[in-house]
LOZABA-135027 format. One record per residue (C-alpha): residue number from 1; chain; x, y negated, z negated. Coordinates in pm, whole numbers, always signed. Layout:
NUM:A:X:Y:Z
...
//
This chain:
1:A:+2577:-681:-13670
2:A:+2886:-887:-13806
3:A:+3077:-1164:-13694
4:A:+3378:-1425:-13795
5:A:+3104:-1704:-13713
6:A:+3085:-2043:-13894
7:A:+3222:-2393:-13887
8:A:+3554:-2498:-14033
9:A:+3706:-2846:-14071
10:A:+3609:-3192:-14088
11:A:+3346:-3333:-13918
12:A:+3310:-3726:-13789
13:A:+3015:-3987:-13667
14:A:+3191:-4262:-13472
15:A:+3494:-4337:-13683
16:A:+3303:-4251:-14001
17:A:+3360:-3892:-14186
18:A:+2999:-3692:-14238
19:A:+3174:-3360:-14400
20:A:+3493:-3296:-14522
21:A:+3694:-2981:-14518
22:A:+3400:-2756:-14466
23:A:+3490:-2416:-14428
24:A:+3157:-2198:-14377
25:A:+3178:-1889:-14278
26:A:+2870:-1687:-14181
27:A:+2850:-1316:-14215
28:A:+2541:-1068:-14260
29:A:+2284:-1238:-14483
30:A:+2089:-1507:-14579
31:A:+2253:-1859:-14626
32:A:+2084:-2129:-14788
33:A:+2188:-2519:-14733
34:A:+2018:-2769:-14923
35:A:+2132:-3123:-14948
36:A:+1993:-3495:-14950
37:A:+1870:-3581:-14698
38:A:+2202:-3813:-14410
39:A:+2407:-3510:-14572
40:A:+2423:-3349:-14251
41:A:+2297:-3028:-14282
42:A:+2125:-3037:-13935
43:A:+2424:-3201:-13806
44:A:+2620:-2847:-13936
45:A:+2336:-2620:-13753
46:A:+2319:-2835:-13427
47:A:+2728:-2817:-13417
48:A:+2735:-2392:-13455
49:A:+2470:-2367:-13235
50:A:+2635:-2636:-12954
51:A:+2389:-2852:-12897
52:A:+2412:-3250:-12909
53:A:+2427:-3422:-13230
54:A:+2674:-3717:-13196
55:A:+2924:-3569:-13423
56:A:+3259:-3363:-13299
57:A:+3430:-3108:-13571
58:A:+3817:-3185:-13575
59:A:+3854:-2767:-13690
60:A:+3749:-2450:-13535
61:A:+3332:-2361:-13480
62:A:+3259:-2006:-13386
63:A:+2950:-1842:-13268
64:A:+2801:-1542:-13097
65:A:+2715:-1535:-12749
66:A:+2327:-1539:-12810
67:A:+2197:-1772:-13113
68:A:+1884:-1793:-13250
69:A:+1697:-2118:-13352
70:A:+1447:-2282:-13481
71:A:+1439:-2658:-13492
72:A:+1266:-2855:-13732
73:A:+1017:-2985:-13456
74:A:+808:-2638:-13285
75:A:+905:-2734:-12956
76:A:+677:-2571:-12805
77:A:+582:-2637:-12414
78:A:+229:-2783:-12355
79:A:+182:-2643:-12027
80:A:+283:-2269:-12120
81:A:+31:-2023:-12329
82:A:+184:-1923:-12658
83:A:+256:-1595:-12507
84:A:+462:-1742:-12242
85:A:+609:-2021:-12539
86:A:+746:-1673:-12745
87:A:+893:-1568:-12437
88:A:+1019:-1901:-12314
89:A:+1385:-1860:-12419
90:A:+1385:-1501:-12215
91:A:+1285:-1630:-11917
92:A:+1526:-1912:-11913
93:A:+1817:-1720:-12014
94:A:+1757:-1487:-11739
95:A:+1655:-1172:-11912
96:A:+1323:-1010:-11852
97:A:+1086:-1074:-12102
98:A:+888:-812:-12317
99:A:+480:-883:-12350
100:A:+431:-658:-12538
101:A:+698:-720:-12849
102:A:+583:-1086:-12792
103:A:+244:-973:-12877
104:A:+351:-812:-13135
105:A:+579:-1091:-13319
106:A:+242:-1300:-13288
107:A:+29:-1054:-13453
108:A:+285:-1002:-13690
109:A:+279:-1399:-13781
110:A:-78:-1365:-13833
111:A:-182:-1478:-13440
112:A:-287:-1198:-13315
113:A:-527:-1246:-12999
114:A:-374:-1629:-12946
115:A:-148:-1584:-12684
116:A:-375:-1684:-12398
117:A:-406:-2042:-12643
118:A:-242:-2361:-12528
119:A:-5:-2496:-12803
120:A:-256:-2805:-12827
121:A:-558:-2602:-12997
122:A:-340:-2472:-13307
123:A:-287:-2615:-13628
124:A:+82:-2748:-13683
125:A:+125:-2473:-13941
126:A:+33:-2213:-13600
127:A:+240:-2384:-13418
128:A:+526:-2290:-13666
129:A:+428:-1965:-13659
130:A:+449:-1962:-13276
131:A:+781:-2114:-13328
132:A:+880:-1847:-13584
133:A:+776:-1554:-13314
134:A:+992:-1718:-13034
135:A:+1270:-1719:-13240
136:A:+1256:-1376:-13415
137:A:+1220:-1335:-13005
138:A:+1574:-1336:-12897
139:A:+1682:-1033:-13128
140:A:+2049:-1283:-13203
141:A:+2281:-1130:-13445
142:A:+2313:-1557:-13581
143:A:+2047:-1679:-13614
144:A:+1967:-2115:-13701
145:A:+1707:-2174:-13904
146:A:+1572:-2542:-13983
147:A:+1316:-2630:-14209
148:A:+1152:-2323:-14049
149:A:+856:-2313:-14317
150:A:+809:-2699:-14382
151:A:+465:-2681:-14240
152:A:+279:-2366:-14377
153:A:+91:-2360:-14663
154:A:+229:-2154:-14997
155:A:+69:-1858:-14950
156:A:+159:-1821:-14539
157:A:+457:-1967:-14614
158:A:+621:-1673:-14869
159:A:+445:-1450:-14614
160:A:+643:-1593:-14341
161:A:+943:-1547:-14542
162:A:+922:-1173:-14586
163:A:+875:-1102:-14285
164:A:+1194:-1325:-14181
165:A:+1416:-1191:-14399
166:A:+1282:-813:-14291
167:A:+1286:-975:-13916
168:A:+1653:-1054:-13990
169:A:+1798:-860:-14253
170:A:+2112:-706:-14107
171:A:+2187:-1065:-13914
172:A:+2389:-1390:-13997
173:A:+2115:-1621:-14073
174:A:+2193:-2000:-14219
175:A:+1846:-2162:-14278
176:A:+1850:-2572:-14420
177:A:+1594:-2638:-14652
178:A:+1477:-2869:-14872
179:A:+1302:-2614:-15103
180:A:+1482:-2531:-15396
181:A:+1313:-2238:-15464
182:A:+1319:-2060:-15103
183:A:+1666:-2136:-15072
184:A:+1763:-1948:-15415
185:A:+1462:-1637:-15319
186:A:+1619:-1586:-14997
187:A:+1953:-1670:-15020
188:A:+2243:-1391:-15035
189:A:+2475:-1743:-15083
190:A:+2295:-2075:-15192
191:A:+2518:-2374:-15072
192:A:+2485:-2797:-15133
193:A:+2595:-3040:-14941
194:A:+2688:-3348:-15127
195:A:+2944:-3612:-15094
196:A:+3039:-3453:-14751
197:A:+3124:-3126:-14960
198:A:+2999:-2818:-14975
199:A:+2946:-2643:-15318
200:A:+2833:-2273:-15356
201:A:+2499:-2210:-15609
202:A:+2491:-1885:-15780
203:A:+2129:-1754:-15728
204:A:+2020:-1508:-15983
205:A:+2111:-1163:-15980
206:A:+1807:-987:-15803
207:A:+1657:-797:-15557
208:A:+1591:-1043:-15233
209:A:+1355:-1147:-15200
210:A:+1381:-1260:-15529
211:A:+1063:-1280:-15745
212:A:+981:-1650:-15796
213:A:+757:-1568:-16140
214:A:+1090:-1398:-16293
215:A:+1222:-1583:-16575
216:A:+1527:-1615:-16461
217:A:+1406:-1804:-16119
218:A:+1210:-2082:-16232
219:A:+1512:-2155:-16458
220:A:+1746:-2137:-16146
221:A:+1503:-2341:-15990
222:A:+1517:-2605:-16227
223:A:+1908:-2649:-16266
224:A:+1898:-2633:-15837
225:A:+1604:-2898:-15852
226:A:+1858:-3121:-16136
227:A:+2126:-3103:-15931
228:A:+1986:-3211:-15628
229:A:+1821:-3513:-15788
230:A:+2141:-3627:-15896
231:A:+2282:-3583:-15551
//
């Protein structure tokens, strides 16, 4: 699945400029946006996907017809299951749901046998799982990604993350973190935002997802990590 998808121009808050000249374009792949935090990097995903943010692009923003996304927050409904919460976005787009690949997504983010569950009896880190599911749900060729492993512990956390990126691997995915080390194992292209710029990071030159004990990553990591202090 490819697209000419992105967001290109400059962006304004009231009378104020947030980014300047951005020209992203998003093709098949992983792309990573780190950042301080004000940058607006969830200003960038809320534009491509349409929703309200406050800010209007003065450029062009293109975007498939169906998006994925995952906001920072889990968002999910306290009067639905978590079966009906992964299929949530289905129903309300119209399209019949599928049980059973719902099951599946949960059982493949380690819920199996939840479903029935209100959202109010799982950890926060379940929650994101739940979350996770719903979004690997709607089967978008771009998919919005925000902070979508903030809440997990390490070791569910790089589990999460392989089975995103195999979840997602021939789609347009742009994911904000502020994880120096996710960004540059996932990311195909590893971007900053700073001074309403954005700058492209070369991540190492190995197979995704990239090995976080190889040499050559925890020095990555480090430069990233430098970089961003000084942001």
């Amino acid at each position: 699945m490819t697209g000419d998808w992105g967001l290109h121009g400059t962006v304004r808050v009231g009378g104020a400029t947030l980014l300047d000249g951005i020209d992203l374009r998003l093709g098949p792949g992983w792309n990573c946006l780190l950042g301080p935090s004000g940058a607006g990097k969830s200003t960038i995903l809320r534009l491509i996907a349409g929703l309200p943010c406050g800010a209007r692009c003065s450029g062009r923003i293109s975007r498939p017809e169906r998006i994925g996304w995952m906001a920072q927050g889990d968002l999910l409904q306290p009067r639905l299951s978590v079966l009906q919460n992964v299929m949530l976005l289905d129903n309300l787009a119209g399209r019949r749901p599928d049980p059973a690949r719902a099951e599946a997504l949960l059982a493949d983010v380690g819920l199996a046998g939840v479903g029935a569950r209100r959202p109010d009896t799982l950890s926060g880190g379940q929650r994101q799982r739940v979350a996770l599911a719903r979004t690997l749900m709607q089967d978008a060729p771009l998919v919005l990604l925000d902070e979508p492993f903030s809440a997990l512990d390490p070791a569910t956390r790089a589990t999460m993350q392989d089975l995103a990126f195999a979840q997602l691997r021939d789609r347009a995915v742009l994911m904000v973190t502020h994880d120096p080390a996710e960004a540059l194992r996932l990311g195909a292209r590893v971007l900053l935002l700073h001074a309403r710029r954005l700058t492209a990071v070369l991540p190492p030159d190995l197979p995704v997802p990239r090995d976080l004990a190889h040499p050559a990553m925890a020095q990555a990591t480090g430069a990233l990590l430098t970089r961003l202090r000084a942001a």
